[in-house]
KOLVO-617639 format. One record per atom (N, C-alpha, C): chain; atom name; residue number from 1; z, x, y. Coordinates in Angstrom, 1 decimal, padded with zeros to 4 digits. Layout:
BEGIN
<atom><cadena>A</cadena><atomo>CA</atomo><num>NUM</num><Z>Z</Z><X>X</X><Y>Y</Y></atom>
...
! end
This chain:
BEGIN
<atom><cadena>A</cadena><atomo>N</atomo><num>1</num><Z>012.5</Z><X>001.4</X><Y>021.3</Y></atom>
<atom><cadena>A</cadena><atomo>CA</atomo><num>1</num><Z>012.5</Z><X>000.8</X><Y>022.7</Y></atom>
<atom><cadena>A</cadena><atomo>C</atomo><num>1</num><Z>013.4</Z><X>-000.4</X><Y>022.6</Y></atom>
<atom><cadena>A</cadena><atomo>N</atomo><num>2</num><Z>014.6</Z><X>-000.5</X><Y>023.7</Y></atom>
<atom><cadena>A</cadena><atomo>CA</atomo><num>2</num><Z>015.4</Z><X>-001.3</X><Y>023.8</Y></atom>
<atom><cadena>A</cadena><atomo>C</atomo><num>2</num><Z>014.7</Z><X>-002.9</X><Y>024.6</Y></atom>
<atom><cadena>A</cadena><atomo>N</atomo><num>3</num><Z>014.7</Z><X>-004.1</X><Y>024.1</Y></atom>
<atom><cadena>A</cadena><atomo>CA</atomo><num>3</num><Z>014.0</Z><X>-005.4</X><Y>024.7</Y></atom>
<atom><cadena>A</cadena><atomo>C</atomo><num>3</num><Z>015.0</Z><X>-005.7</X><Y>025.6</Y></atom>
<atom><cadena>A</cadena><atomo>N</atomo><num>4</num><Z>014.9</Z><X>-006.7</X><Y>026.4</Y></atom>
<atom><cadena>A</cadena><atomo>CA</atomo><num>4</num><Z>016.0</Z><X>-007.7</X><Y>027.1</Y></atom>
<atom><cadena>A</cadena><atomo>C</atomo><num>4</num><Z>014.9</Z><X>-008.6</X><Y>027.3</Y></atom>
<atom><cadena>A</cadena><atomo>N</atomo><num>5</num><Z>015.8</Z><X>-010.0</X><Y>027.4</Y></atom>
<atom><cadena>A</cadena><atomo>CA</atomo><num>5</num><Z>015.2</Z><X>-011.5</X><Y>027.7</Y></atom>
<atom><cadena>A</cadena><atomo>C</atomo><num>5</num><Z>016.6</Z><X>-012.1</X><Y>028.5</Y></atom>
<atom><cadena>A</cadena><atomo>N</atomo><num>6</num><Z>015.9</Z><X>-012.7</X><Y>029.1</Y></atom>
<atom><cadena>A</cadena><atomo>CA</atomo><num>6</num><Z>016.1</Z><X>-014.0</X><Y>030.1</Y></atom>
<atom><cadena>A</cadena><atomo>C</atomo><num>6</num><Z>015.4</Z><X>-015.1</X><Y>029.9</Y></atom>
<atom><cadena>A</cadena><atomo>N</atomo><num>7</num><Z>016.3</Z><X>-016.2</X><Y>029.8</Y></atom>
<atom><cadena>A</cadena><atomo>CA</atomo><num>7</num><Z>016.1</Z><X>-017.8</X><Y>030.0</Y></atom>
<atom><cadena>A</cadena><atomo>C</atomo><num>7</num><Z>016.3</Z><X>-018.9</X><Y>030.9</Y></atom>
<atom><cadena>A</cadena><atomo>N</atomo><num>8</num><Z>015.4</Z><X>-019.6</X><Y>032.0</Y></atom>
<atom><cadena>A</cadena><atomo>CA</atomo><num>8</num><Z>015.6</Z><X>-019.9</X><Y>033.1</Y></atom>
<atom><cadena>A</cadena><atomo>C</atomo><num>8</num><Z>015.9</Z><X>-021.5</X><Y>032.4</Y></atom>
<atom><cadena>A</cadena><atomo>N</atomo><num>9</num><Z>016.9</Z><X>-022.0</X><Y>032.0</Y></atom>
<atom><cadena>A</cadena><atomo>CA</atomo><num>9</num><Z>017.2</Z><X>-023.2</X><Y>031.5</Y></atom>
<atom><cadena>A</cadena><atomo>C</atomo><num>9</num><Z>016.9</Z><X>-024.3</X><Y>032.5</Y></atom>
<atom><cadena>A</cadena><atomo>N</atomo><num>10</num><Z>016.2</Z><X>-025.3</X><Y>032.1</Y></atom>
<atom><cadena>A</cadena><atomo>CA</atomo><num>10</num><Z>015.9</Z><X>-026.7</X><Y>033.0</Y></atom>
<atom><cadena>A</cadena><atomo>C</atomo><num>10</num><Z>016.5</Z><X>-028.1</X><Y>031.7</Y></atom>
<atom><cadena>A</cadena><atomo>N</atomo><num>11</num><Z>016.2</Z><X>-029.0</X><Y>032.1</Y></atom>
<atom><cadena>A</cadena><atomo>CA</atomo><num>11</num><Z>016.4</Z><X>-030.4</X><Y>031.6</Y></atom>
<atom><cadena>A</cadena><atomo>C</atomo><num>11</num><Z>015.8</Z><X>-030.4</X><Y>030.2</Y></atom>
<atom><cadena>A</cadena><atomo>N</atomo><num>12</num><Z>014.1</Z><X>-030.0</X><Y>030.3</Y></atom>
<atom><cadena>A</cadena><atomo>CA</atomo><num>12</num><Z>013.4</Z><X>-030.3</X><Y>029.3</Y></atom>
<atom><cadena>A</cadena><atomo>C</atomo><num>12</num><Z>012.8</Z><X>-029.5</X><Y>028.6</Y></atom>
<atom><cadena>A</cadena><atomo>N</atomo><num>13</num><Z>012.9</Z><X>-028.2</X><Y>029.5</Y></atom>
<atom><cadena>A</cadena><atomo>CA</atomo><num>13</num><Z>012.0</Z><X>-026.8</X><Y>029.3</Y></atom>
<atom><cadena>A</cadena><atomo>C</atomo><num>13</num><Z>012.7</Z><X>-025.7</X><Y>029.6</Y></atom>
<atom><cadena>A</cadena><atomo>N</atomo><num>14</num><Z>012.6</Z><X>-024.5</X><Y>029.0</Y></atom>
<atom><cadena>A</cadena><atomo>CA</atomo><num>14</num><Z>013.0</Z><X>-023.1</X><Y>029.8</Y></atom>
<atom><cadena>A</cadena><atomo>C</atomo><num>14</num><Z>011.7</Z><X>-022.2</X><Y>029.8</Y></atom>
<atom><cadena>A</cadena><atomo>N</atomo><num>15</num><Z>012.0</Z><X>-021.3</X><Y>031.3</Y></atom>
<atom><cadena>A</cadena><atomo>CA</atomo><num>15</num><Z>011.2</Z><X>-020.0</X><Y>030.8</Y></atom>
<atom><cadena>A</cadena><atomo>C</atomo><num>15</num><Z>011.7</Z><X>-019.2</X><Y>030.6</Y></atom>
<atom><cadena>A</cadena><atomo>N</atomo><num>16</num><Z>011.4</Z><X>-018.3</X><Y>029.4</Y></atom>
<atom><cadena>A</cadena><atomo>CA</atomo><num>16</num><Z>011.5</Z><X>-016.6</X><Y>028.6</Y></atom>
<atom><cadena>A</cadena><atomo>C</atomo><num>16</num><Z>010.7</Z><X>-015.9</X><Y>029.5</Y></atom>
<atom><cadena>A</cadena><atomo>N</atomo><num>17</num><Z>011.4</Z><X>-014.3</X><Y>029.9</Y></atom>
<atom><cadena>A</cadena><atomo>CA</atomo><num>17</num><Z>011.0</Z><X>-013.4</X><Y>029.9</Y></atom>
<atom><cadena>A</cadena><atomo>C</atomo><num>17</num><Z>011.4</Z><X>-012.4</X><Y>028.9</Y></atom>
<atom><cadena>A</cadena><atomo>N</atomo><num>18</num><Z>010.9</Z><X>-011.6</X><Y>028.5</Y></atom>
<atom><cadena>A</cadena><atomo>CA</atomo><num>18</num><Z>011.0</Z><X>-010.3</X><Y>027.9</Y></atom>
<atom><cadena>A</cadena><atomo>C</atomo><num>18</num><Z>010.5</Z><X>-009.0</X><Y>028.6</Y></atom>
<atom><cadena>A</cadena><atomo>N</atomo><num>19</num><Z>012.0</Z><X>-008.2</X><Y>029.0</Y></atom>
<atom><cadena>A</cadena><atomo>CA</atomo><num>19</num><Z>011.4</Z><X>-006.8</X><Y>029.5</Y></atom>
<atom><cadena>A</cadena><atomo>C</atomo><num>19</num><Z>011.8</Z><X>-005.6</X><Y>028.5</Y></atom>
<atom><cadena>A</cadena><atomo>N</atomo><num>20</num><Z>010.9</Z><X>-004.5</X><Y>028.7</Y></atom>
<atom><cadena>A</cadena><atomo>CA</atomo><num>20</num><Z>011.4</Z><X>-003.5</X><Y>028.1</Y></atom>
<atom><cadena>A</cadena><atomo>C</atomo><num>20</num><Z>012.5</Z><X>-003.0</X><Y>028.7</Y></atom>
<atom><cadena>A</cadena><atomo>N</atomo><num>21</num><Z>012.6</Z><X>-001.8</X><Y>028.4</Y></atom>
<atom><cadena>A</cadena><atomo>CA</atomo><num>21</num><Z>013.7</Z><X>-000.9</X><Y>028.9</Y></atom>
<atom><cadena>A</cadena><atomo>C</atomo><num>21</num><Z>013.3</Z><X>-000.1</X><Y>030.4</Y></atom>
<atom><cadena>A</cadena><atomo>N</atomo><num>22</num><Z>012.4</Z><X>-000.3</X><Y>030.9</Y></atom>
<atom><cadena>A</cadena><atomo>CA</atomo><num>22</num><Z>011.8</Z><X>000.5</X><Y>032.3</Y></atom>
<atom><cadena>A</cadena><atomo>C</atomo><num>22</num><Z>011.3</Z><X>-000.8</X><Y>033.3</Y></atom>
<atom><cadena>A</cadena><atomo>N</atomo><num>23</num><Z>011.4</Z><X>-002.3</X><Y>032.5</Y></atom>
<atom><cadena>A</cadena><atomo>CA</atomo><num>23</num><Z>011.4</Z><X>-003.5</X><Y>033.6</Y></atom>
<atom><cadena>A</cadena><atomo>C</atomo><num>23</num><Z>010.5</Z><X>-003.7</X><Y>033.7</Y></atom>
<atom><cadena>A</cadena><atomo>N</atomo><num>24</num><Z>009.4</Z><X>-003.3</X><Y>032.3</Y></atom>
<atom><cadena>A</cadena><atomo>CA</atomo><num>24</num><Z>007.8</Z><X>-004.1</X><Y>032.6</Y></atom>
<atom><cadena>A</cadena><atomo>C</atomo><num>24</num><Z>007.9</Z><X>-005.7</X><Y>031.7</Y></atom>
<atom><cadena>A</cadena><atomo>N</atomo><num>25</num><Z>007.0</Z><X>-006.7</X><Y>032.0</Y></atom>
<atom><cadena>A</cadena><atomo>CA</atomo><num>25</num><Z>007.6</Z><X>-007.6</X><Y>031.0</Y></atom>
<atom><cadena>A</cadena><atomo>C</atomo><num>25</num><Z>006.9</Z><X>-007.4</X><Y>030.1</Y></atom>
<atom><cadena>A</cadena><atomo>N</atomo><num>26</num><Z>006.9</Z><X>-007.5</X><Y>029.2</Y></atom>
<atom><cadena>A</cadena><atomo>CA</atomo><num>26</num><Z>006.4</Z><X>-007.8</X><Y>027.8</Y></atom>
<atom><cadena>A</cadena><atomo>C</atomo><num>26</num><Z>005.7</Z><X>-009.3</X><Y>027.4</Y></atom>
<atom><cadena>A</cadena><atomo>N</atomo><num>27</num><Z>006.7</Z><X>-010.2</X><Y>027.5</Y></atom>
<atom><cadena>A</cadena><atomo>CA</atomo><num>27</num><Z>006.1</Z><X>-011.8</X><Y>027.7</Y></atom>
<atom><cadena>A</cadena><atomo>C</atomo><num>27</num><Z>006.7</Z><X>-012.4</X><Y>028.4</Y></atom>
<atom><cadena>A</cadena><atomo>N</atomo><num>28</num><Z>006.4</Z><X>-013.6</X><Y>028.7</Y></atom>
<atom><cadena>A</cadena><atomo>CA</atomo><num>28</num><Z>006.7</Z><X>-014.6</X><Y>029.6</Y></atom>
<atom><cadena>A</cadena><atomo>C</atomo><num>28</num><Z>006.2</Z><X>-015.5</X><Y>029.5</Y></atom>
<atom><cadena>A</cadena><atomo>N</atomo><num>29</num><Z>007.1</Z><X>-016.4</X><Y>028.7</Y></atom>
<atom><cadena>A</cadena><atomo>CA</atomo><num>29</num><Z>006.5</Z><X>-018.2</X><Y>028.3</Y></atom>
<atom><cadena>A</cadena><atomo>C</atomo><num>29</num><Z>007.2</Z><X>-019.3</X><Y>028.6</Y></atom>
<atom><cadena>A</cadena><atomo>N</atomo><num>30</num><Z>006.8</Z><X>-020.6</X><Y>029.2</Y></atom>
<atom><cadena>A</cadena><atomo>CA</atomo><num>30</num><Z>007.3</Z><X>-021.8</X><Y>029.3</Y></atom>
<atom><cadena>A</cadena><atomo>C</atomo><num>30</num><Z>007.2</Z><X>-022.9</X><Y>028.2</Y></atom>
<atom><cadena>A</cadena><atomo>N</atomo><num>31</num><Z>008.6</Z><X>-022.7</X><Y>027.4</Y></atom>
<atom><cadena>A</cadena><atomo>CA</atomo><num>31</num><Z>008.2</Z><X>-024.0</X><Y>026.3</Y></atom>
<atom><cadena>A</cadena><atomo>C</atomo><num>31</num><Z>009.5</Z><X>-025.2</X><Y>026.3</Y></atom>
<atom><cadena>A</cadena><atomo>N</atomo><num>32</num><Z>009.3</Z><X>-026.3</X><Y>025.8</Y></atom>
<atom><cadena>A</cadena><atomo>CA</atomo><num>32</num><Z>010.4</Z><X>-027.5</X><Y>026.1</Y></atom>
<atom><cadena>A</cadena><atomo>C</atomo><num>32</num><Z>011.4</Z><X>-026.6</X><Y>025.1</Y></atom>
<atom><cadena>A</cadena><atomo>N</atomo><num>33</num><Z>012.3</Z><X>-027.8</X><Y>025.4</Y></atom>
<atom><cadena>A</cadena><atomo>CA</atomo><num>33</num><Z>013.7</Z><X>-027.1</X><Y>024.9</Y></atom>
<atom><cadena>A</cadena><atomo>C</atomo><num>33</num><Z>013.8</Z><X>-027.6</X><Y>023.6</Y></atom>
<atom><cadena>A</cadena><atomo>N</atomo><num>34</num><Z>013.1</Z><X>-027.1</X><Y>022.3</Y></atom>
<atom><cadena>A</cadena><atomo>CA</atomo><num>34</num><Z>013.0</Z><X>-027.1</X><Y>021.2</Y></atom>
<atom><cadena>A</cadena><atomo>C</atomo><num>34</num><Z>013.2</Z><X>-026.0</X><Y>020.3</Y></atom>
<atom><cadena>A</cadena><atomo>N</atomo><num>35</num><Z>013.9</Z><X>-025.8</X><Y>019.3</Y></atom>
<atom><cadena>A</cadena><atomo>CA</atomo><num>35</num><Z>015.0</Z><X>-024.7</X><Y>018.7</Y></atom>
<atom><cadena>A</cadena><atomo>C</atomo><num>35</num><Z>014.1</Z><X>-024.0</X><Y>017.9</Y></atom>
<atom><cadena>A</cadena><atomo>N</atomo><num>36</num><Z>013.3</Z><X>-025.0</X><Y>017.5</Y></atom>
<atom><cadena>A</cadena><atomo>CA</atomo><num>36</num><Z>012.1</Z><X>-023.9</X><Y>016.7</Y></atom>
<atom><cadena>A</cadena><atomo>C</atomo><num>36</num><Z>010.9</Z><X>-023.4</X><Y>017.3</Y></atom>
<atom><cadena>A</cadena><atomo>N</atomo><num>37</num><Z>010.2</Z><X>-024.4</X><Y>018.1</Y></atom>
<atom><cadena>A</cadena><atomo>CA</atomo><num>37</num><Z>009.5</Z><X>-023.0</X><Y>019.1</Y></atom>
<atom><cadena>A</cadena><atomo>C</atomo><num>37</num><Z>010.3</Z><X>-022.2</X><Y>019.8</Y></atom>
<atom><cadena>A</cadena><atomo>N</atomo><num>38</num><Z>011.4</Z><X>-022.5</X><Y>020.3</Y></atom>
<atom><cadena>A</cadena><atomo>CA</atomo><num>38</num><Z>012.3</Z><X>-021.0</X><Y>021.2</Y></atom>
<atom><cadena>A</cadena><atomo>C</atomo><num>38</num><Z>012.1</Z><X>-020.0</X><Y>020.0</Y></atom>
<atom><cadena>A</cadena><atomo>N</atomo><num>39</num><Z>013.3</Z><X>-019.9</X><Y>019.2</Y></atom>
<atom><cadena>A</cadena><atomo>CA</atomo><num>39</num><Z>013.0</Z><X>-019.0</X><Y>017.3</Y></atom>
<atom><cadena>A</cadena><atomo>C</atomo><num>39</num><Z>011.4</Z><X>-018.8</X><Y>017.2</Y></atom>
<atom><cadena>A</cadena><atomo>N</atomo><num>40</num><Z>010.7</Z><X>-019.1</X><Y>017.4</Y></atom>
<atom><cadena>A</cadena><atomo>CA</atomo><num>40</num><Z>009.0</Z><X>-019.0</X><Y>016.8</Y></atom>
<atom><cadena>A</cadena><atomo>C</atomo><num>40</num><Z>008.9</Z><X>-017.6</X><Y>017.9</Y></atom>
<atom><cadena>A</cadena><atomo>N</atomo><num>41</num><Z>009.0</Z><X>-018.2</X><Y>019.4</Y></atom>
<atom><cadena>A</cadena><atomo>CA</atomo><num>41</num><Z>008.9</Z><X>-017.1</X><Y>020.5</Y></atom>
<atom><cadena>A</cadena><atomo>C</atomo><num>41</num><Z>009.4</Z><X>-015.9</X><Y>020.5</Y></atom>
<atom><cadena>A</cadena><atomo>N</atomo><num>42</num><Z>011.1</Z><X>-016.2</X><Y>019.9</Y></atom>
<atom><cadena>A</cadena><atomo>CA</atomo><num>42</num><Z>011.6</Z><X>-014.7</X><Y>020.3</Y></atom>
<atom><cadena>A</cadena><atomo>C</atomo><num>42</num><Z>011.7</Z><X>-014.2</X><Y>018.8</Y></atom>
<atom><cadena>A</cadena><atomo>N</atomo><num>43</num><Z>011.3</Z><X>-014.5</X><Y>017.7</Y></atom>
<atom><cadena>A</cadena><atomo>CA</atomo><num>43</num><Z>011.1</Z><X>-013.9</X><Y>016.3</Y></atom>
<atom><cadena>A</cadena><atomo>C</atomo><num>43</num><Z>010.5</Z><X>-012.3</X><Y>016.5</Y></atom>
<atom><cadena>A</cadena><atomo>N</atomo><num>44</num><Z>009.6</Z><X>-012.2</X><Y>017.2</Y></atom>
<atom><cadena>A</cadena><atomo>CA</atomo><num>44</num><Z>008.5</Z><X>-010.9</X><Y>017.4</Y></atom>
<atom><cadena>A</cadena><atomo>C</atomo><num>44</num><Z>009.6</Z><X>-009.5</X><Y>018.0</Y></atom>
<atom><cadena>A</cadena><atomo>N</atomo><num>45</num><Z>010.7</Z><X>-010.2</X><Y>018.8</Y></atom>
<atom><cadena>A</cadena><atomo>CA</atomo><num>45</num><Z>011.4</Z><X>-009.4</X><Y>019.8</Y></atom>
<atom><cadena>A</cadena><atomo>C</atomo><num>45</num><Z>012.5</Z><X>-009.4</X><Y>019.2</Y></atom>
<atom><cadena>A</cadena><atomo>N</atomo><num>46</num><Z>013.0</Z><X>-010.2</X><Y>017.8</Y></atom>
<atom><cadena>A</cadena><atomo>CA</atomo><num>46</num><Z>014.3</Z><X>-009.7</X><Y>017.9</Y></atom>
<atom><cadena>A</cadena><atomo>C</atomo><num>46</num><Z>014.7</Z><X>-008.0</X><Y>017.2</Y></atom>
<atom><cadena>A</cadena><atomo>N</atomo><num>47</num><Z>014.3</Z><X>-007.3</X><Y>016.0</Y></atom>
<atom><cadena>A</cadena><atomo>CA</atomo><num>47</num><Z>014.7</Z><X>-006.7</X><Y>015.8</Y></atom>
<atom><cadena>A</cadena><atomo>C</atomo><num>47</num><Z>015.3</Z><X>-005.7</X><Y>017.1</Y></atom>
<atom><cadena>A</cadena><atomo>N</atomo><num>48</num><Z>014.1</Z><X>-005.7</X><Y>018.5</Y></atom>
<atom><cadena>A</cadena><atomo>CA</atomo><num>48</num><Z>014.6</Z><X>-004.7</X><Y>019.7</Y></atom>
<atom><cadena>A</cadena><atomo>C</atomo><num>48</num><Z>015.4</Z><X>-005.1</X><Y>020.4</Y></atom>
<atom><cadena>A</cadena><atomo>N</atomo><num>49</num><Z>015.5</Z><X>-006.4</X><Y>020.5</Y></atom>
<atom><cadena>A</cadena><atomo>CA</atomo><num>49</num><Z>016.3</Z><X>-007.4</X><Y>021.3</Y></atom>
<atom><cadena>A</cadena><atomo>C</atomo><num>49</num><Z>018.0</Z><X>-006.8</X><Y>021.9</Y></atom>
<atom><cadena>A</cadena><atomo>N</atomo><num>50</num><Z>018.2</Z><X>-006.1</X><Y>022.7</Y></atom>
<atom><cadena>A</cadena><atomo>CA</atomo><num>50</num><Z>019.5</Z><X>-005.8</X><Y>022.9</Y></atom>
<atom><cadena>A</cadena><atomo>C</atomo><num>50</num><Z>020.5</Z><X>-006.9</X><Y>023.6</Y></atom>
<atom><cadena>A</cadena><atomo>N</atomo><num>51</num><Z>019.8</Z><X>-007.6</X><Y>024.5</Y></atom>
<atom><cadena>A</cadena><atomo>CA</atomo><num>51</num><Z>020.5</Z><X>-009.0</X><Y>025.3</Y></atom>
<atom><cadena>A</cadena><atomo>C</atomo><num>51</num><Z>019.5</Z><X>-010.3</X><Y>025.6</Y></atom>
<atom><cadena>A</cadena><atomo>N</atomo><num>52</num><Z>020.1</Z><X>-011.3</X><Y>025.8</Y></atom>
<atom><cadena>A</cadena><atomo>CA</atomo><num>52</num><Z>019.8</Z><X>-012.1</X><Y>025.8</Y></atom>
<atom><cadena>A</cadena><atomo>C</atomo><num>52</num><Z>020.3</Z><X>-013.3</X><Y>026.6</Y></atom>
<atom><cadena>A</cadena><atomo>N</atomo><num>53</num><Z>020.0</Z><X>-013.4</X><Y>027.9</Y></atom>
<atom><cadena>A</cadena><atomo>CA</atomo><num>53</num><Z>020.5</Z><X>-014.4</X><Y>029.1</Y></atom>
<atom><cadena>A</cadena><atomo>C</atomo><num>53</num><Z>020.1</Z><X>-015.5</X><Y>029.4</Y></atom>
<atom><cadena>A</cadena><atomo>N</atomo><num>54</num><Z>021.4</Z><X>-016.0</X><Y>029.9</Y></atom>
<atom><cadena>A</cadena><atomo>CA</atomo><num>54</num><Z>021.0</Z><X>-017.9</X><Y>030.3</Y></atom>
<atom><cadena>A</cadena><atomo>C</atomo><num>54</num><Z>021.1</Z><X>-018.1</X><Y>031.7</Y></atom>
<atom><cadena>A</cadena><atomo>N</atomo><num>55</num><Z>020.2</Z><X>-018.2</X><Y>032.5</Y></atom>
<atom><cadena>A</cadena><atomo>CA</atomo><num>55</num><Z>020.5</Z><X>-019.0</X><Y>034.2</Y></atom>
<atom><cadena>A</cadena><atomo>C</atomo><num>55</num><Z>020.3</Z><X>-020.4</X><Y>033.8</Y></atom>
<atom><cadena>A</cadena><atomo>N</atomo><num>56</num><Z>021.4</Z><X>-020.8</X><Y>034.3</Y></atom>
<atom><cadena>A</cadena><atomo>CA</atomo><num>56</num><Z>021.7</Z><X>-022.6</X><Y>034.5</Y></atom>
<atom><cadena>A</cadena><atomo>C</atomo><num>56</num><Z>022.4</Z><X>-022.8</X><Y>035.3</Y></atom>
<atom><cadena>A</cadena><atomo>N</atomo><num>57</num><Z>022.1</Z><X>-023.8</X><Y>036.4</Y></atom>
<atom><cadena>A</cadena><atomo>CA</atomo><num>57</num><Z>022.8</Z><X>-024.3</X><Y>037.5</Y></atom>
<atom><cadena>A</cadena><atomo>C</atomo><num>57</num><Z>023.4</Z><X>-025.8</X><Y>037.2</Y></atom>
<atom><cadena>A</cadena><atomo>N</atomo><num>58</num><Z>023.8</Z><X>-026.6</X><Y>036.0</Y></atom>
<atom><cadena>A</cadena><atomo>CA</atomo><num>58</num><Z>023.6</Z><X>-027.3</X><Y>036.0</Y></atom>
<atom><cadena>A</cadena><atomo>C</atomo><num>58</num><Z>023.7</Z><X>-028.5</X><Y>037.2</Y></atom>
<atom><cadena>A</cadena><atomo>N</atomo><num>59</num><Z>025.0</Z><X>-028.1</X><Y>037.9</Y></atom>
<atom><cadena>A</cadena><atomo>CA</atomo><num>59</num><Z>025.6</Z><X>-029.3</X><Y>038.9</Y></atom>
<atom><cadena>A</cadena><atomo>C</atomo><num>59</num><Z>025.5</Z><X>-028.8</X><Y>040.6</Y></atom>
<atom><cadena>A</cadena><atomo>N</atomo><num>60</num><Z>024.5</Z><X>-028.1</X><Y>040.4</Y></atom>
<atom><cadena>A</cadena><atomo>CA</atomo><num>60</num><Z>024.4</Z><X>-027.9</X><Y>042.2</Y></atom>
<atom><cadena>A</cadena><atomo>C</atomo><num>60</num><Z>023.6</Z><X>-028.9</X><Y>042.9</Y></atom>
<atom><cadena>A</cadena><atomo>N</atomo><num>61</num><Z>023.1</Z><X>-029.8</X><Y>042.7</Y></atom>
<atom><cadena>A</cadena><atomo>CA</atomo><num>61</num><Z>022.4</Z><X>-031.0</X><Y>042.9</Y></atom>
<atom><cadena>A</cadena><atomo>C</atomo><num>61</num><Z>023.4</Z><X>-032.2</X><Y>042.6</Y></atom>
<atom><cadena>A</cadena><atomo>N</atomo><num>62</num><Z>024.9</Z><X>-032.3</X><Y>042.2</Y></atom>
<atom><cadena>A</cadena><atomo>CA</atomo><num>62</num><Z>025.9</Z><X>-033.3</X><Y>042.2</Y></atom>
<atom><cadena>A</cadena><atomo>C</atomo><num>62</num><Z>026.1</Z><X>-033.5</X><Y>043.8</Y></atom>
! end
């Protein structure tokens, strides 16, 4: 089974989703923007892991 994740980037935090291949999620967590809980989170998903996305708006609020 092929994975995909998305990352909803903010200031201090992002949220992960993980979906399978037919768009059910699998998980979905809110953690601050720290390198080893993110790696702790998506450890489980990477061997399936086909992609992996960033939404960030940084400057639409300039």
């Amino acid at each position: 089974m092929k994975l995909y994740g998305g990352i909803d980037l903010h200031s201090n935090n992002s949220v992960f989703s993980i979906k399978d291949d037919t768009g059910d999620v699998i998980a979905r967590r809110k953690l601050p923007n720290d390198i080893k809980q993110i790696l702790l989170f998506l450890d489980p998903f990477k061997p399936q892991l086909t992609g992996l996305v960033v939404e960030s708006t940084f400057n639409w609020y300039c």
